[in-house]
PDB file with SEQRES, HELIX, SHEET and CRYST1 records, atoms N, CA, C and O in Angstrom:
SEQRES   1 A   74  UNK UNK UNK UNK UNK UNK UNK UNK UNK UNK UNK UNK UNK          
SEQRES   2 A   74  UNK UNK UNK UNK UNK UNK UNK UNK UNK UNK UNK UNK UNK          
SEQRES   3 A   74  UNK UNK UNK UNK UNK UNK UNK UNK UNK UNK UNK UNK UNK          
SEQRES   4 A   74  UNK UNK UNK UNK UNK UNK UNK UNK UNK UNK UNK UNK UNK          
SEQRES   5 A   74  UNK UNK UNK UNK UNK UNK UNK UNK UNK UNK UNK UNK UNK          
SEQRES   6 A   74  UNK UNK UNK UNK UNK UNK UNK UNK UNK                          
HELIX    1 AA1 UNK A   17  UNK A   24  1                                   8    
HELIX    2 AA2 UNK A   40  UNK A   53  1                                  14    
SHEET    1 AA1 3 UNK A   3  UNK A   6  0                                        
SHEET    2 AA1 3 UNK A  32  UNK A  37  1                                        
SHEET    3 AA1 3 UNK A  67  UNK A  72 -1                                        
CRYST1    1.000    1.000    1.000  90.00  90.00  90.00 P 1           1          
ATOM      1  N   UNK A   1       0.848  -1.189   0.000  1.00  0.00           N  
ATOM      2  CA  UNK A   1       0.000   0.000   0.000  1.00  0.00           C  
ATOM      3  C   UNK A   1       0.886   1.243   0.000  1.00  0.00           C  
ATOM      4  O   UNK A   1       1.899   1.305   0.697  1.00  0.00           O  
ATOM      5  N   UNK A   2       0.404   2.415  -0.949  1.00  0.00           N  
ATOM      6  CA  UNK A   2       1.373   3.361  -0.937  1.00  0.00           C  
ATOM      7  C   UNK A   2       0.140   4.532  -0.965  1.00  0.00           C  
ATOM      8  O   UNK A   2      -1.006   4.330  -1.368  1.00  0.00           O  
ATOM      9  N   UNK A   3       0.738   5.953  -0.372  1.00  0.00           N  
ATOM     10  CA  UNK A   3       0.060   6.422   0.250  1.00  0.00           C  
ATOM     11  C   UNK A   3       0.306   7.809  -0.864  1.00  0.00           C  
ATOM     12  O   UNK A   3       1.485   8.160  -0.915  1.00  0.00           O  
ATOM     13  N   UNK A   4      -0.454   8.442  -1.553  1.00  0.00           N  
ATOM     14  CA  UNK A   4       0.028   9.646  -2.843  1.00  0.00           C  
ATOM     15  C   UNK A   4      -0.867  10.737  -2.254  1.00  0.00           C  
ATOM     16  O   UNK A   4      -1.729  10.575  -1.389  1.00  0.00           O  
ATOM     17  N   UNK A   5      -0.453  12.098  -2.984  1.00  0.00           N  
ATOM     18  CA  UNK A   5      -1.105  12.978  -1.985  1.00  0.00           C  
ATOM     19  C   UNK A   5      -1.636  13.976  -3.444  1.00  0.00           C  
ATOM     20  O   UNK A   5      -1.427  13.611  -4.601  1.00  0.00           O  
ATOM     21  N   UNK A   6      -2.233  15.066  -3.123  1.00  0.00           N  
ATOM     22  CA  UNK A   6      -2.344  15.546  -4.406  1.00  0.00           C  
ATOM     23  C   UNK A   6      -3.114  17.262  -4.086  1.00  0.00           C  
ATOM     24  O   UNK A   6      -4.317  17.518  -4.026  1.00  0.00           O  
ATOM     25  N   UNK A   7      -1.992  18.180  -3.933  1.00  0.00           N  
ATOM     26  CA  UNK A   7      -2.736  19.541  -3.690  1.00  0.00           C  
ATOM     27  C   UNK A   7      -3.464  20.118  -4.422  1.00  0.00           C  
ATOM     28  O   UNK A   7      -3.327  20.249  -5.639  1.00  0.00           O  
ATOM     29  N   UNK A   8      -4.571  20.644  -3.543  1.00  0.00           N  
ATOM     30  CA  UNK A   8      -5.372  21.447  -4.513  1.00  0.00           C  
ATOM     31  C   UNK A   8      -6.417  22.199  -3.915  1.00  0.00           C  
ATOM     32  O   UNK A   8      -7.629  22.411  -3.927  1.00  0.00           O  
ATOM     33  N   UNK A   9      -5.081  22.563  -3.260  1.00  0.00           N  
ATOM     34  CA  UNK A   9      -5.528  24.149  -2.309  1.00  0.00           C  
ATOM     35  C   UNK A   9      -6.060  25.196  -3.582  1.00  0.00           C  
ATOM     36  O   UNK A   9      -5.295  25.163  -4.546  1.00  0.00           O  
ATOM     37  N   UNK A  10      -6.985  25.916  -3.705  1.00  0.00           N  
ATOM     38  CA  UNK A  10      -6.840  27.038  -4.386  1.00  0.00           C  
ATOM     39  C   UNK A  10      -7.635  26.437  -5.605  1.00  0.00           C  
ATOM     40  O   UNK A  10      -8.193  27.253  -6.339  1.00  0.00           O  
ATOM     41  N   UNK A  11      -7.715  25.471  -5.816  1.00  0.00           N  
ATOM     42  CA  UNK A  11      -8.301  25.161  -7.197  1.00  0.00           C  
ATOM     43  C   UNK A  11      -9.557  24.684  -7.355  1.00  0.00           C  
ATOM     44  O   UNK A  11     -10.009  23.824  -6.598  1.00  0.00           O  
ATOM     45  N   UNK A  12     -10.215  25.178  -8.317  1.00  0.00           N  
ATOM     46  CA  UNK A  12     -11.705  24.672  -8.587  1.00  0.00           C  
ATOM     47  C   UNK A  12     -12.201  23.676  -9.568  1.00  0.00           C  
ATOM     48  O   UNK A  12     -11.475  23.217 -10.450  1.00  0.00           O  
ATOM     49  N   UNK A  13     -13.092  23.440  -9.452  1.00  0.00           N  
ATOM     50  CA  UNK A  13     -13.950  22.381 -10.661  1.00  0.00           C  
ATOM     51  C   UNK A  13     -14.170  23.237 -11.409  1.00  0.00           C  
ATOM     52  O   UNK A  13     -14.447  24.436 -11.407  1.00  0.00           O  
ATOM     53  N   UNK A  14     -13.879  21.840 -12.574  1.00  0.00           N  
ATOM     54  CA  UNK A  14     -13.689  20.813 -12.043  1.00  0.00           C  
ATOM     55  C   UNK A  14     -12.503  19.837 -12.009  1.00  0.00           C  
ATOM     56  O   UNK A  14     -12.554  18.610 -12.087  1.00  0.00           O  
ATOM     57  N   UNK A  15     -11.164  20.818 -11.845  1.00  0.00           N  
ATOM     58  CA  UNK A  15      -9.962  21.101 -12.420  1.00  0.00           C  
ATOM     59  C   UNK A  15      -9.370  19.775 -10.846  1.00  0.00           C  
ATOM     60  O   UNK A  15      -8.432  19.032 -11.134  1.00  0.00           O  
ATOM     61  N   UNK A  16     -10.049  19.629  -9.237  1.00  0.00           N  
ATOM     62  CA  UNK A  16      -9.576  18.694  -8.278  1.00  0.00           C  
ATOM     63  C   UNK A  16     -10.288  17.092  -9.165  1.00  0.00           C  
ATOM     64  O   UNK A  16      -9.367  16.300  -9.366  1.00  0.00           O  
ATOM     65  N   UNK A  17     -11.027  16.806  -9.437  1.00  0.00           N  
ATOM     66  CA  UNK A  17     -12.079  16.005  -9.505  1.00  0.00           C  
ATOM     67  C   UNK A  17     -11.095  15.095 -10.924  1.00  0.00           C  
ATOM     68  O   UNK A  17     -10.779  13.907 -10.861  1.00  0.00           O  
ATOM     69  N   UNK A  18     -10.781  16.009 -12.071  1.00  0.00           N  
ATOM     70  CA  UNK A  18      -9.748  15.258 -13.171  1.00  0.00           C  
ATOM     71  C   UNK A  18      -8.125  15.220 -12.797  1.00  0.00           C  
ATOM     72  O   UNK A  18      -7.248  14.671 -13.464  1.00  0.00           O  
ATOM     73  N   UNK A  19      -7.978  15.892 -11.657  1.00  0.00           N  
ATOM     74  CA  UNK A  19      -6.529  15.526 -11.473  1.00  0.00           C  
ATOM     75  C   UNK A  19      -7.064  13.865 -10.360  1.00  0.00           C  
ATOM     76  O   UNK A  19      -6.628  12.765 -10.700  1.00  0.00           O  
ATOM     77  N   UNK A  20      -7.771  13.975  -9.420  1.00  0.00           N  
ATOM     78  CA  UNK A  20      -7.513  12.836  -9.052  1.00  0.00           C  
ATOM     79  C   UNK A  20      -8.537  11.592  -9.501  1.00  0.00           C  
ATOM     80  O   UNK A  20      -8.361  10.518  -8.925  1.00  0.00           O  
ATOM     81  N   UNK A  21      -9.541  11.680 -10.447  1.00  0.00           N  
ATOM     82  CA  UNK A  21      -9.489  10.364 -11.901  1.00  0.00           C  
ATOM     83  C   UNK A  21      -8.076  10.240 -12.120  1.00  0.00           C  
ATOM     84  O   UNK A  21      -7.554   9.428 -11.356  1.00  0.00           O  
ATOM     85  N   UNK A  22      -7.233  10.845 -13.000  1.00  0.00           N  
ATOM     86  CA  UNK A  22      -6.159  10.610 -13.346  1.00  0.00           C  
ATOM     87  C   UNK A  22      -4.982   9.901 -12.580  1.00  0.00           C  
ATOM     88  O   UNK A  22      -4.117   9.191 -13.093  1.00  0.00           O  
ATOM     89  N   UNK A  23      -5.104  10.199 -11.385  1.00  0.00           N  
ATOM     90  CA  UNK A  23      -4.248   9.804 -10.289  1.00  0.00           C  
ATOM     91  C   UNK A  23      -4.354   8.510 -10.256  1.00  0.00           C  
ATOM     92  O   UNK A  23      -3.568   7.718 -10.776  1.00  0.00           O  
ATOM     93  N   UNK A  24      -5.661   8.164  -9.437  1.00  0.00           N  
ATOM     94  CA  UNK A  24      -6.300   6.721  -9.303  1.00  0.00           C  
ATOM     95  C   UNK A  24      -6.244   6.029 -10.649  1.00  0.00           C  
ATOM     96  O   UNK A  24      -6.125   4.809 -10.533  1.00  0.00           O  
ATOM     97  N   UNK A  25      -6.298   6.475 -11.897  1.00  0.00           N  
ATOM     98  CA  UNK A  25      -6.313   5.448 -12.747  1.00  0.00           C  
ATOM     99  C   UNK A  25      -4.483   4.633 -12.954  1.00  0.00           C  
ATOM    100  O   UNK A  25      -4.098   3.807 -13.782  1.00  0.00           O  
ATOM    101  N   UNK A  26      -3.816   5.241 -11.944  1.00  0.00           N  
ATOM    102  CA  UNK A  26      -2.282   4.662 -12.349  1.00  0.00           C  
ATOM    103  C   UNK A  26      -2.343   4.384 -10.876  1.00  0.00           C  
ATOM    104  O   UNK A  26      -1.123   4.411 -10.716  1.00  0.00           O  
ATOM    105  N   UNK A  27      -2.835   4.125  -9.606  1.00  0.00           N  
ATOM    106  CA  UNK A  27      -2.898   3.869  -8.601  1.00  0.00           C  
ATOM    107  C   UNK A  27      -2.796   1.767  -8.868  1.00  0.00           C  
ATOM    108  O   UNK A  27      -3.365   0.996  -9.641  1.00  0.00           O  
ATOM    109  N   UNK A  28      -1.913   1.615  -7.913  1.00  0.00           N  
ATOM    110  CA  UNK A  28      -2.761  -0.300  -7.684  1.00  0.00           C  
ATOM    111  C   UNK A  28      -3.894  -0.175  -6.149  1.00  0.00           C  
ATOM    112  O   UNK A  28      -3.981   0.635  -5.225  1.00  0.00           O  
ATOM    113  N   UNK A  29      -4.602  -1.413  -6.517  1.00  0.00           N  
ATOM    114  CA  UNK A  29      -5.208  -2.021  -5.452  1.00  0.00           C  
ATOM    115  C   UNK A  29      -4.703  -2.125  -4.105  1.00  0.00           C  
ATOM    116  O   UNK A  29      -3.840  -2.898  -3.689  1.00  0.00           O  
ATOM    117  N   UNK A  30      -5.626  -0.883  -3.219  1.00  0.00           N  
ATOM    118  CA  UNK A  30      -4.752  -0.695  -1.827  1.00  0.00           C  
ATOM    119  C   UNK A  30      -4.249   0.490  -1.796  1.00  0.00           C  
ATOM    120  O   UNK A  30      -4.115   0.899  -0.643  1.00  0.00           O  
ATOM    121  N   UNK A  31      -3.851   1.349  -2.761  1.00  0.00           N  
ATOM    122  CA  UNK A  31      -3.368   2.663  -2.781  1.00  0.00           C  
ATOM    123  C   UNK A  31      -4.217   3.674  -2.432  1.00  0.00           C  
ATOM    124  O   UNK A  31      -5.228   3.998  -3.054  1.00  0.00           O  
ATOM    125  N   UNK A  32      -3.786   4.184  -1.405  1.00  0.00           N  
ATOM    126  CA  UNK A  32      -4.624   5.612  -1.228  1.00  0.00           C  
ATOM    127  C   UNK A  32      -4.258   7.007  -1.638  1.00  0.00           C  
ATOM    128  O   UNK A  32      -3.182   7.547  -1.381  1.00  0.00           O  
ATOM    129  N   UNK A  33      -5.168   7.493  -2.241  1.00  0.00           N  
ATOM    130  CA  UNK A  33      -4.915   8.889  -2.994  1.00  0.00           C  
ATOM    131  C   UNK A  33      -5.580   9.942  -1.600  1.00  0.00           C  
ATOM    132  O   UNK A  33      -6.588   9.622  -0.970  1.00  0.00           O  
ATOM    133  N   UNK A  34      -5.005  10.838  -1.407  1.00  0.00           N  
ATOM    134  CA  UNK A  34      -5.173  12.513  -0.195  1.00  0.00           C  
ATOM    135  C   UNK A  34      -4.905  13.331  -0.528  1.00  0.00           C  
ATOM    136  O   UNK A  34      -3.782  13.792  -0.734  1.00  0.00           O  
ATOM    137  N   UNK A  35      -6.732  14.068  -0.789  1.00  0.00           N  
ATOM    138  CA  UNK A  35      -6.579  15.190  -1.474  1.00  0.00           C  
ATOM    139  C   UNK A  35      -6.641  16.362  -0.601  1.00  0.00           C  
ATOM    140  O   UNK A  35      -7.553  16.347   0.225  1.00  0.00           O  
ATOM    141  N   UNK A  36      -5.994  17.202  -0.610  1.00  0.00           N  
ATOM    142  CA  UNK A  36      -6.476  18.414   0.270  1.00  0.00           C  
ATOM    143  C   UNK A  36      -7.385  19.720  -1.012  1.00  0.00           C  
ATOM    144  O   UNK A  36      -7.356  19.799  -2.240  1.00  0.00           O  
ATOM    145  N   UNK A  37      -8.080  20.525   0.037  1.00  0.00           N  
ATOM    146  CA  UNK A  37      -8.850  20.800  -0.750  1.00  0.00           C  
ATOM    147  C   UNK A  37      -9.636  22.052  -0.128  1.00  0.00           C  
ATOM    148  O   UNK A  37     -10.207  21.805   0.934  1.00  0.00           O  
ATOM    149  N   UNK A  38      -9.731  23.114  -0.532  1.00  0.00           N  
ATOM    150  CA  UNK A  38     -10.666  24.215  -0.003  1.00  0.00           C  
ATOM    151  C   UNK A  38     -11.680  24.928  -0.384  1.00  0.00           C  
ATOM    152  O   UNK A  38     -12.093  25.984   0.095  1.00  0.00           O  
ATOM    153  N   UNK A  39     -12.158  24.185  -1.459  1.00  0.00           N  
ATOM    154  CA  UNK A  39     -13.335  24.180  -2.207  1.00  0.00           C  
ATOM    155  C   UNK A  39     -14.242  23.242  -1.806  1.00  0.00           C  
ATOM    156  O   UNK A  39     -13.911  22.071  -1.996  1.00  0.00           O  
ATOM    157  N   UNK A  40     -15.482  23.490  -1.213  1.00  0.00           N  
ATOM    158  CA  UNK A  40     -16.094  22.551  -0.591  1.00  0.00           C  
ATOM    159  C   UNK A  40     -17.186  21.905  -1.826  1.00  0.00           C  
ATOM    160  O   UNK A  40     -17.581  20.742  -1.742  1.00  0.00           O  
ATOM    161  N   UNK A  41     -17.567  22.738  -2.865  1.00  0.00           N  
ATOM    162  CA  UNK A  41     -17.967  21.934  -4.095  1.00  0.00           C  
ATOM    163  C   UNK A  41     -16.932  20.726  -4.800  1.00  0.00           C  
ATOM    164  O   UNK A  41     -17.240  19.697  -5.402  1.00  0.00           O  
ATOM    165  N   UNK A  42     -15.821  21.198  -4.523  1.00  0.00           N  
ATOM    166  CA  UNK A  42     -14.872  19.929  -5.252  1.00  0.00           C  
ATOM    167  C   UNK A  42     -15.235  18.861  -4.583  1.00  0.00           C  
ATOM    168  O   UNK A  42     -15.909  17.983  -5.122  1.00  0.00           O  
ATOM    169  N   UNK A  43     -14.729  18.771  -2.970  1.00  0.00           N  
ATOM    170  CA  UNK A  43     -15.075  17.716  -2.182  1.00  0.00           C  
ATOM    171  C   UNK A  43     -16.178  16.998  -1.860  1.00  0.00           C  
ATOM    172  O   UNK A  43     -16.221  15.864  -1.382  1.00  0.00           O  
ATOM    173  N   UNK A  44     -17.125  17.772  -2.168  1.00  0.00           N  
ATOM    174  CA  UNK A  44     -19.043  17.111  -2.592  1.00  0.00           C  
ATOM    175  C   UNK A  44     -18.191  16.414  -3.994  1.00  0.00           C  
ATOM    176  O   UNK A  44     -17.637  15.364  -3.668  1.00  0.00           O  
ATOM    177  N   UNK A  45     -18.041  16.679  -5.045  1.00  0.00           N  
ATOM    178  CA  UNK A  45     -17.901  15.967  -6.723  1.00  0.00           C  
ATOM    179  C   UNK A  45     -16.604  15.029  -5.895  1.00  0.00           C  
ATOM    180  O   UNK A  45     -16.672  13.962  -6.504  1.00  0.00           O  
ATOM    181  N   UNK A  46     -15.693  14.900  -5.045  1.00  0.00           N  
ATOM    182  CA  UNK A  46     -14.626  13.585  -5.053  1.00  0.00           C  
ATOM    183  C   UNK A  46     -15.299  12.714  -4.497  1.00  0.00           C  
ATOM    184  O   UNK A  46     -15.118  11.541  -4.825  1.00  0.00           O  
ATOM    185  N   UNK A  47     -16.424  13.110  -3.332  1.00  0.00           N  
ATOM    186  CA  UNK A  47     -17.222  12.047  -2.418  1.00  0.00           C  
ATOM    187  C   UNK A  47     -18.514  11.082  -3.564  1.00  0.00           C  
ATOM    188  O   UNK A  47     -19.012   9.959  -3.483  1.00  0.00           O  
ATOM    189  N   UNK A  48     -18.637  12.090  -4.441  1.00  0.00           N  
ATOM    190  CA  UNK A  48     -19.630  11.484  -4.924  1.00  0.00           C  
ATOM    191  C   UNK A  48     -18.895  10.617  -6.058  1.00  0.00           C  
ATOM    192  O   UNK A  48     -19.376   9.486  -6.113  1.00  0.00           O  
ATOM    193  N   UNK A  49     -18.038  10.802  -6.818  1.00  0.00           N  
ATOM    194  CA  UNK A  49     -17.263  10.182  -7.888  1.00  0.00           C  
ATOM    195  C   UNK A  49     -16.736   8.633  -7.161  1.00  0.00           C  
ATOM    196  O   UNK A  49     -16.732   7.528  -7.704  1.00  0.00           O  
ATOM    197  N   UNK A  50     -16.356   8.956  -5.911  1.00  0.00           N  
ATOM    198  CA  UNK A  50     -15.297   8.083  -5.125  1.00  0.00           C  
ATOM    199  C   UNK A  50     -16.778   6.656  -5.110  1.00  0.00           C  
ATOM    200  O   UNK A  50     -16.801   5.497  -5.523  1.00  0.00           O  
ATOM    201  N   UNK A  51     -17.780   7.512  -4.435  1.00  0.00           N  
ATOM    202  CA  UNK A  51     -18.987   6.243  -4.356  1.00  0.00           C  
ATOM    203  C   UNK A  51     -19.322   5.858  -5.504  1.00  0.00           C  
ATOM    204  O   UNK A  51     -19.260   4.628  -5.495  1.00  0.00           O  
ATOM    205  N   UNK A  52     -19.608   6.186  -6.384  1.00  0.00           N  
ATOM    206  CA  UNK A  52     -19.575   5.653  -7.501  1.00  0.00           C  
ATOM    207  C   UNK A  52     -18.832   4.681  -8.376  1.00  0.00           C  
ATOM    208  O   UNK A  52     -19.203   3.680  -8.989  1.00  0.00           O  
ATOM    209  N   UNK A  53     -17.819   5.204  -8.264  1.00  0.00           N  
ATOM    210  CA  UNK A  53     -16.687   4.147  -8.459  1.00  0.00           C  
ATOM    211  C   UNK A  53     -16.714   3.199  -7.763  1.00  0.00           C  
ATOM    212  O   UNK A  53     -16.120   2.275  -8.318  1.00  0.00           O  
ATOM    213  N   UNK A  54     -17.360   2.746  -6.173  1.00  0.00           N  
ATOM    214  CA  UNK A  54     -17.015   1.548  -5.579  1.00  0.00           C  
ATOM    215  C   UNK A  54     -15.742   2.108  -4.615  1.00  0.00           C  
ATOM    216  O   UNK A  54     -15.306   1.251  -3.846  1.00  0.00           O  
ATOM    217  N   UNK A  55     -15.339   2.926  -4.577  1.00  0.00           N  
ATOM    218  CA  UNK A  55     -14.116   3.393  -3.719  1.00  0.00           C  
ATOM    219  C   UNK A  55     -14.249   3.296  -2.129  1.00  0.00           C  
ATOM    220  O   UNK A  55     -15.270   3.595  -1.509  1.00  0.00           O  
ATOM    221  N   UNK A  56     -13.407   2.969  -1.732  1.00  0.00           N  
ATOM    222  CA  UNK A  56     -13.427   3.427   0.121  1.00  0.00           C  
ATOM    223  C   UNK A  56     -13.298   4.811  -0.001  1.00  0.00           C  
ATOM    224  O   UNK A  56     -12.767   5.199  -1.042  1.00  0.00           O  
ATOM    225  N   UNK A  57     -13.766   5.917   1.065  1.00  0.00           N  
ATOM    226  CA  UNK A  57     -13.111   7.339   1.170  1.00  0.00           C  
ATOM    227  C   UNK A  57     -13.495   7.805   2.366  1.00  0.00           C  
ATOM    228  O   UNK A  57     -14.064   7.094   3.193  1.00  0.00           O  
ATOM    229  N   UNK A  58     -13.299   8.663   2.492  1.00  0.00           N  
ATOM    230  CA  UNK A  58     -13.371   9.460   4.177  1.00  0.00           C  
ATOM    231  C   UNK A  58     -12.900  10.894   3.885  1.00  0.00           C  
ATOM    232  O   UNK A  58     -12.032  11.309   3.116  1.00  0.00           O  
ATOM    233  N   UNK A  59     -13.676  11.483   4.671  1.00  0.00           N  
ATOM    234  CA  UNK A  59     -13.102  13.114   4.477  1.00  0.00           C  
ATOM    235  C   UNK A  59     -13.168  13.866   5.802  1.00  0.00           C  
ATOM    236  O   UNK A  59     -14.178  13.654   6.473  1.00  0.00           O  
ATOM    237  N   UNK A  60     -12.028  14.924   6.415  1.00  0.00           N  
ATOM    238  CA  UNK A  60     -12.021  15.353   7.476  1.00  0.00           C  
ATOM    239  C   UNK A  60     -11.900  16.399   7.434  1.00  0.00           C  
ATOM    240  O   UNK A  60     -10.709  16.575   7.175  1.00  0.00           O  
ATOM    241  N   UNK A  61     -12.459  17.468   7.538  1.00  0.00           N  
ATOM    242  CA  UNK A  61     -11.903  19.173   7.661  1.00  0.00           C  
ATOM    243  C   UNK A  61     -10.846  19.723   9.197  1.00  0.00           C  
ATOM    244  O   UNK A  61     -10.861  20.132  10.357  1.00  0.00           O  
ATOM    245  N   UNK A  62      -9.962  19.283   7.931  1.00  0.00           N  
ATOM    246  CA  UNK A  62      -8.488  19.769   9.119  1.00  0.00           C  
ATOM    247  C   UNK A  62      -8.043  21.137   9.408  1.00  0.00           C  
ATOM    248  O   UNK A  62      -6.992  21.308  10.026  1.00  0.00           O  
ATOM    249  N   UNK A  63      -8.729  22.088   9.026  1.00  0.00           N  
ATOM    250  CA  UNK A  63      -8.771  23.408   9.195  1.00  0.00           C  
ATOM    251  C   UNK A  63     -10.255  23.855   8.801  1.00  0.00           C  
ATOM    252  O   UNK A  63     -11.211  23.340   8.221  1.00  0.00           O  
ATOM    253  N   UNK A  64      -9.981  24.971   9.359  1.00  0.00           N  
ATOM    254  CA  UNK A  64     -11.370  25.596   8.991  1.00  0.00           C  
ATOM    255  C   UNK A  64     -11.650  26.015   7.854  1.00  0.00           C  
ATOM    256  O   UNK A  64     -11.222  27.150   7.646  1.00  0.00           O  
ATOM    257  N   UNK A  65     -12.515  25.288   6.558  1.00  0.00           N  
ATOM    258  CA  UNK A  65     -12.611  25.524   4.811  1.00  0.00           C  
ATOM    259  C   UNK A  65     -11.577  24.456   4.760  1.00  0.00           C  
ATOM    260  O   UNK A  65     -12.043  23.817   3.817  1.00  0.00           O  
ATOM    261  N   UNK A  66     -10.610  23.874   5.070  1.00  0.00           N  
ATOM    262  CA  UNK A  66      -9.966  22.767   4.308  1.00  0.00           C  
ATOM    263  C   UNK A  66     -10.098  21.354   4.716  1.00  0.00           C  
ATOM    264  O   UNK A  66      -9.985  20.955   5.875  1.00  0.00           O  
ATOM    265  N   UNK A  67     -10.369  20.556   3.582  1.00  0.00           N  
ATOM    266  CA  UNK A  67     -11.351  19.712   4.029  1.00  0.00           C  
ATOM    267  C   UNK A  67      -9.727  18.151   3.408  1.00  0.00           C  
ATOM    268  O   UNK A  67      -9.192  18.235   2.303  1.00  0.00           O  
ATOM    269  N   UNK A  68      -9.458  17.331   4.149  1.00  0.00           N  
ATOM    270  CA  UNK A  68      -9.087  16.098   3.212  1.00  0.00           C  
ATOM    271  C   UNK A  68      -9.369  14.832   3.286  1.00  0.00           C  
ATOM    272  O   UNK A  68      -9.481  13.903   4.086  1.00  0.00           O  
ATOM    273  N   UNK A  69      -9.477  15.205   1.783  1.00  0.00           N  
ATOM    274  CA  UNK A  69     -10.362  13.719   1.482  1.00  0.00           C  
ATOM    275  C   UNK A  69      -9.392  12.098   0.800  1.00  0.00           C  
ATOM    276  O   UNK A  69      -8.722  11.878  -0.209  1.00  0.00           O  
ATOM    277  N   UNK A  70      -9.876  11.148   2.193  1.00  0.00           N  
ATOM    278  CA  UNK A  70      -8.982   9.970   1.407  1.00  0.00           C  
ATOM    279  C   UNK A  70      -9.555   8.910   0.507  1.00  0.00           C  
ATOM    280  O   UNK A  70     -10.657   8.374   0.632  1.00  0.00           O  
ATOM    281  N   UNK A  71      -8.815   8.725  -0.251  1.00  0.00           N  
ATOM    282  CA  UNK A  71     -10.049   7.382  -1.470  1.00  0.00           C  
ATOM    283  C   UNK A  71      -9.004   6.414  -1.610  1.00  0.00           C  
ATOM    284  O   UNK A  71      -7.947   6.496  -2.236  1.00  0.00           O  
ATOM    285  N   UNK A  72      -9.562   5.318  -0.800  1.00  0.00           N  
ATOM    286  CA  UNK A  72      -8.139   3.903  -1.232  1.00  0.00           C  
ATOM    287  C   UNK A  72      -9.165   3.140  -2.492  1.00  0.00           C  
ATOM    288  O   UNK A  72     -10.395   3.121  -2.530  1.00  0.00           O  
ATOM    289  N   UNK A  73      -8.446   2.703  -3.207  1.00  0.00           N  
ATOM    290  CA  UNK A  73      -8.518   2.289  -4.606  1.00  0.00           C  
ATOM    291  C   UNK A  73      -8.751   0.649  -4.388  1.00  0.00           C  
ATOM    292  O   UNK A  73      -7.740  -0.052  -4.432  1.00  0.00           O  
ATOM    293  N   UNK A  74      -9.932   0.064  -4.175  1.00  0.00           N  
ATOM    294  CA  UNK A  74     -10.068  -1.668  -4.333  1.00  0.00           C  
ATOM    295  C   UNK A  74      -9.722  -2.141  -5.474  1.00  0.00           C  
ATOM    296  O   UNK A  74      -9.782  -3.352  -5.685  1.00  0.00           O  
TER     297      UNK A  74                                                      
END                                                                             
């Protein structure tokens, strides 16, 4: 299991949401992708993409507006 991270402080949709598709599609089974994130519309579109896909994920707001979200890859 390897653990990838992916900033995206500052950035909007749906510009978080295709960087980490892209991520996860070169991810293996067991890999967790952590996104940070301060757009709280992005993190609604990773939670909902992540379920969709079948993904594990979890999201925690570790500051106040920044929210990170983890998606391990089955």
């Amino acid at each position: 299991m390897a653990i990838h991270y992916l900033d995206m402080l500052g950035e909007i949709c749906p510009h978080p949401l295709h960087m980490a598709q892209a991520k996860m599609d070169k991810l293996k089974s067991g890999d967790v992708l952590v996104i940070e994130s301060d757009f709280s519309r992005s993190v609604r579109n990773l939670l909902a993409w992540a379920d969709k896909q079948g993904y594990k994920f979890d999201v925690e707001e570790v500051e106040k507006g920044i929210w990170q979200v983890k998606i391990t890859k089955c």
